[in-house]
C-alpha positions as a Markdown table, in Angstrom:
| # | Residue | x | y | z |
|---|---|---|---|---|
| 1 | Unk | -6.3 | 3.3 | 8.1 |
| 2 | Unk | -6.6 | 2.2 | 11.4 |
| 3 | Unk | -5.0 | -0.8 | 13.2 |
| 4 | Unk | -6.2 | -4.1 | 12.5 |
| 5 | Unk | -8.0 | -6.4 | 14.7 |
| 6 | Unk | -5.6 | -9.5 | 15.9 |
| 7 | Unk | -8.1 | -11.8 | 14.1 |
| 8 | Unk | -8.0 | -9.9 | 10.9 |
| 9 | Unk | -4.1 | -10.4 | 11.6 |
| 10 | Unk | -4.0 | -14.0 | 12.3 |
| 11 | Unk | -6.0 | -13.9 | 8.7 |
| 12 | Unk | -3.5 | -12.0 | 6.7 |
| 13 | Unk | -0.3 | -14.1 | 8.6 |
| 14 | Unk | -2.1 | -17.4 | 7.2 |
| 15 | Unk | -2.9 | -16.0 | 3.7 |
| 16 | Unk | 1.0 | -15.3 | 3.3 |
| 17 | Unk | 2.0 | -18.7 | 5.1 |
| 18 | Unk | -0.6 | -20.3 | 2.4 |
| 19 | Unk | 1.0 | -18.0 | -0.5 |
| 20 | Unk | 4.9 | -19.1 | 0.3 |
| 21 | Unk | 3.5 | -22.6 | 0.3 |
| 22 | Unk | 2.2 | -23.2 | -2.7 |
| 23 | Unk | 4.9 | -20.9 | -4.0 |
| 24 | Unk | 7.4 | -23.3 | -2.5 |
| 25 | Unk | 9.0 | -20.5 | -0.6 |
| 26 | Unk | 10.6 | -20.3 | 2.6 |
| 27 | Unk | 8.5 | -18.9 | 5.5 |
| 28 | Unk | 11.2 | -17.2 | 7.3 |
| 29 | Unk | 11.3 | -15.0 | 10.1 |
| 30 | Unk | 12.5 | -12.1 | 8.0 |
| 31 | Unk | 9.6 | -12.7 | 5.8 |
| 32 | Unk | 7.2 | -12.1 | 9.0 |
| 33 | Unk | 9.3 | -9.3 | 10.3 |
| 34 | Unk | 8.5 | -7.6 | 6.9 |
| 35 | Unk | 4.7 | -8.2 | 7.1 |
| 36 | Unk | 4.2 | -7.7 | 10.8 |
| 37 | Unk | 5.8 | -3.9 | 9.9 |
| 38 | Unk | 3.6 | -3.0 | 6.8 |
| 39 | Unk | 0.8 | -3.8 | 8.8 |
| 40 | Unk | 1.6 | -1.9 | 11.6 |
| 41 | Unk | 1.7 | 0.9 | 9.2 |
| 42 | Unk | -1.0 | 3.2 | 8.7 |
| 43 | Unk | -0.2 | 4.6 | 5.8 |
| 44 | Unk | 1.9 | 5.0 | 2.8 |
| 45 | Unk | 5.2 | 4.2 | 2.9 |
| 46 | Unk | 8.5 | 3.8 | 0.5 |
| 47 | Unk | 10.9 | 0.4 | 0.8 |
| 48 | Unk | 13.7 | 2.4 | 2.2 |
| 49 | Unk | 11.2 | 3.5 | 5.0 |
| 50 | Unk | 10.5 | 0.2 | 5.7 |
| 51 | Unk | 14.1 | -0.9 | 6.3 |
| 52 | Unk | 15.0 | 1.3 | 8.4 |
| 53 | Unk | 11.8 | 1.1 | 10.6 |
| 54 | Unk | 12.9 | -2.6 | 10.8 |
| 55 | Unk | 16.4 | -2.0 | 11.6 |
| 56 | Unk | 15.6 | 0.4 | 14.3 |
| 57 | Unk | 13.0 | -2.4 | 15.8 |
| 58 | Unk | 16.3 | -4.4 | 16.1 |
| 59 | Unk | 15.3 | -6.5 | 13.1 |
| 60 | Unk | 18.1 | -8.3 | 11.2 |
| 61 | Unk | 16.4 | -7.9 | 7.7 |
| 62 | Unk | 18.2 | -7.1 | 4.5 |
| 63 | Unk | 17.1 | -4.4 | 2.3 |
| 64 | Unk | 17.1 | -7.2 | -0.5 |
| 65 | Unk | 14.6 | -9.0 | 1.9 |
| 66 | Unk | 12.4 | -6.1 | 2.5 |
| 67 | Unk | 12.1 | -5.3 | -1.8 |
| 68 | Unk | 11.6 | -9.2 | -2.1 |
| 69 | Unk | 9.0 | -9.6 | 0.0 |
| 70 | Unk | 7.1 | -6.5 | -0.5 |
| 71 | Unk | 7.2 | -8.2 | -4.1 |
| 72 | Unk | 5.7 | -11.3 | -2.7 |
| 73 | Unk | 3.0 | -9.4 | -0.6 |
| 74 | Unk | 2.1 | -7.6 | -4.2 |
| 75 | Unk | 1.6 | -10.9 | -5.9 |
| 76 | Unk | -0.7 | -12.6 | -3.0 |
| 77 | Unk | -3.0 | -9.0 | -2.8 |
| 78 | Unk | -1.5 | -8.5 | 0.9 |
| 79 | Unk | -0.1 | -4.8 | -0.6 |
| 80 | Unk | -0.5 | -2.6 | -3.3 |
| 81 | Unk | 2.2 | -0.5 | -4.8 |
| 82 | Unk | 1.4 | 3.2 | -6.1 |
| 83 | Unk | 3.7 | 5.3 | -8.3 |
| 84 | Unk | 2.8 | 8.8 | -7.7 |
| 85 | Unk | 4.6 | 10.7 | -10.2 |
| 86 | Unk | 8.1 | 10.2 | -10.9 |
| 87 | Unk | 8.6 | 10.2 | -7.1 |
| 88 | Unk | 9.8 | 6.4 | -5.7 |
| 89 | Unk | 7.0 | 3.7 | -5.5 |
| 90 | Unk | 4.9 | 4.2 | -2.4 |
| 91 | Unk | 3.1 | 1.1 | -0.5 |
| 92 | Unk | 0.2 | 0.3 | 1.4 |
| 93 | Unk | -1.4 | -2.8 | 2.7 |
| 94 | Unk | -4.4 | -4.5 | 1.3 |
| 95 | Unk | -6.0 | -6.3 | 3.4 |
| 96 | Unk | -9.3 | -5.1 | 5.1 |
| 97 | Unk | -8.8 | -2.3 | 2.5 |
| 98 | Unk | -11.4 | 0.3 | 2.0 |
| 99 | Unk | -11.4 | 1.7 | -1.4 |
| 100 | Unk | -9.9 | 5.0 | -2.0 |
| 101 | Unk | -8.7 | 7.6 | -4.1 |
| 102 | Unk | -5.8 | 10.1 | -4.2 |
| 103 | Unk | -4.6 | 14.0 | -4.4 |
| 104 | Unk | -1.1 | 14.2 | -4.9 |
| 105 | Unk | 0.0 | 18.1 | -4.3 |
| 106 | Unk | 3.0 | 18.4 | -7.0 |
| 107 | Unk | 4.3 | 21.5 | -4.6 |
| 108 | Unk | 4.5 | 19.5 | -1.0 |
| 109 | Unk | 4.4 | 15.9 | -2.5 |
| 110 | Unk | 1.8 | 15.6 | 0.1 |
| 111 | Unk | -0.8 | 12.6 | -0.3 |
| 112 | Unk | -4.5 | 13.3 | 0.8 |
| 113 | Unk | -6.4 | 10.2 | 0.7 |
| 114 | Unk | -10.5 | 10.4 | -0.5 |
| 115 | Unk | -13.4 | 8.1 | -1.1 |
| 116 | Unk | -16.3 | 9.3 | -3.0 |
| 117 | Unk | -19.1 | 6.6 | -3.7 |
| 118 | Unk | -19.9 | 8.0 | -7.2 |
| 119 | Unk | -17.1 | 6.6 | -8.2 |
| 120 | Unk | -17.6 | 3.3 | -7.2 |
| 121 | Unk | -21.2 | 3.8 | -9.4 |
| 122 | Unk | -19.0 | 4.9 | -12.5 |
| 123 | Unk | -17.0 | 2.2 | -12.1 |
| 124 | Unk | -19.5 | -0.4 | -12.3 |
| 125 | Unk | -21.6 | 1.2 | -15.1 |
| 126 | Unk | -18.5 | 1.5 | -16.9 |
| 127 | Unk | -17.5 | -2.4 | -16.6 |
| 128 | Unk | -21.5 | -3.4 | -17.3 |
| 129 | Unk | -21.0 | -1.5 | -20.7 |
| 130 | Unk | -17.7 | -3.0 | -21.5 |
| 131 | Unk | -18.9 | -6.8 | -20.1 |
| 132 | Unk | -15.3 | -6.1 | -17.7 |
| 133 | Unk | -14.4 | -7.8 | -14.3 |
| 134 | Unk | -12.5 | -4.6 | -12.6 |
| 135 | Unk | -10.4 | -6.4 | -10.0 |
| 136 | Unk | -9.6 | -2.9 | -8.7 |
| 137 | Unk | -8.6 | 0.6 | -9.5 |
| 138 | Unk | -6.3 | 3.8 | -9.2 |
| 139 | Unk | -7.6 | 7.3 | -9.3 |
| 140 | Unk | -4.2 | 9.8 | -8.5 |
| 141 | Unk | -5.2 | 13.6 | -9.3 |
| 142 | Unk | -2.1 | 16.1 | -9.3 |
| 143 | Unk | -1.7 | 19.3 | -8.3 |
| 144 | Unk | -1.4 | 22.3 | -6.4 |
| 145 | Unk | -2.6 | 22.6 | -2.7 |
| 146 | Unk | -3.8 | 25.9 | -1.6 |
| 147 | Unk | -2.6 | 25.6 | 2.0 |
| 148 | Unk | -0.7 | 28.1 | 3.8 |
| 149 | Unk | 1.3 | 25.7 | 5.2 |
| 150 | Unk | 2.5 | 24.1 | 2.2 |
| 151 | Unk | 5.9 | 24.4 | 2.6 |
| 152 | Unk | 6.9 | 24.9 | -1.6 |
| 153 | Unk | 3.9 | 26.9 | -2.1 |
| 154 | Unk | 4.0 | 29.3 | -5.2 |
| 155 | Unk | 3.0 | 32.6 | -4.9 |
């Protein structure tokens, strides 16, 4: 995913300020801190990776403040959490999200990332038949990437 435009920014900054508002939260800097640094990520990423992004940026976060406000980013749609496998839960942010799909390689643990319009067609078809209003989705195929360089290949 690439970098988002400052105004798409300023959007997502005021849709959390919003959020902690009616939530009567605090809108601390920490808070921010945490936001500013999932999007500024490109791609998936675990808690722990976060933390230590922020405390290398000099950032005086907790790692309770960084699990509790990816929680509060969760609830208001700003990021969604995946759990690929029995591996640790892996992030991403949601705003100005495209719809995608995953390949998970049970070998590497490496994450390819895939969007097929068919399935957005199967999708709908499949919530006209069942009258259901699919908020959103999660396709995850596992398993074994054929190549070379996979590191745990089997031979």
């Amino acid at each position: 995913m690439p970098q988002l435009p400052q105004k798409q920014l300023d959007e997502v900054r005021t849709i959390f300020s919003a959020f902690l508002k009616r939530r009567n939260q605090r809108q601390t800097p920490e808070r921010y801190a945490v936001l500013d640094e999932v999007y500024e990520t490109d791609d998936h990423f675990d808690a722990d990776e976060l933390y230590i992004r922020l405390k290398q940026r000099g950032s005086s976060v907790s790692r309770a403040t960084v699990y509790n406000t990816l929680e509060l980013l969760i609830d208001c749609d700003l990021v969604v959490r995946h759990q690929f496998g029995s591996n640790q839960a892996k992030y991403e942010r949601a705003y100005s999200y495209w719809q995608h799909d995953h390949l998970i390689c049970m070998d590497c643990n490496e994450l390819f990332e895939f969007c097929d319009p068919r399935l957005q067609g199967v999708q709908e078809m499949i919530a006209d038949i069942f009258k259901f209003d699919i908020k959103h989705h999660s396709l995850n195929l596992y398993g074994h990437c054929r190549r070379e360089q996979c590191p745990n290949k089997t031979v």
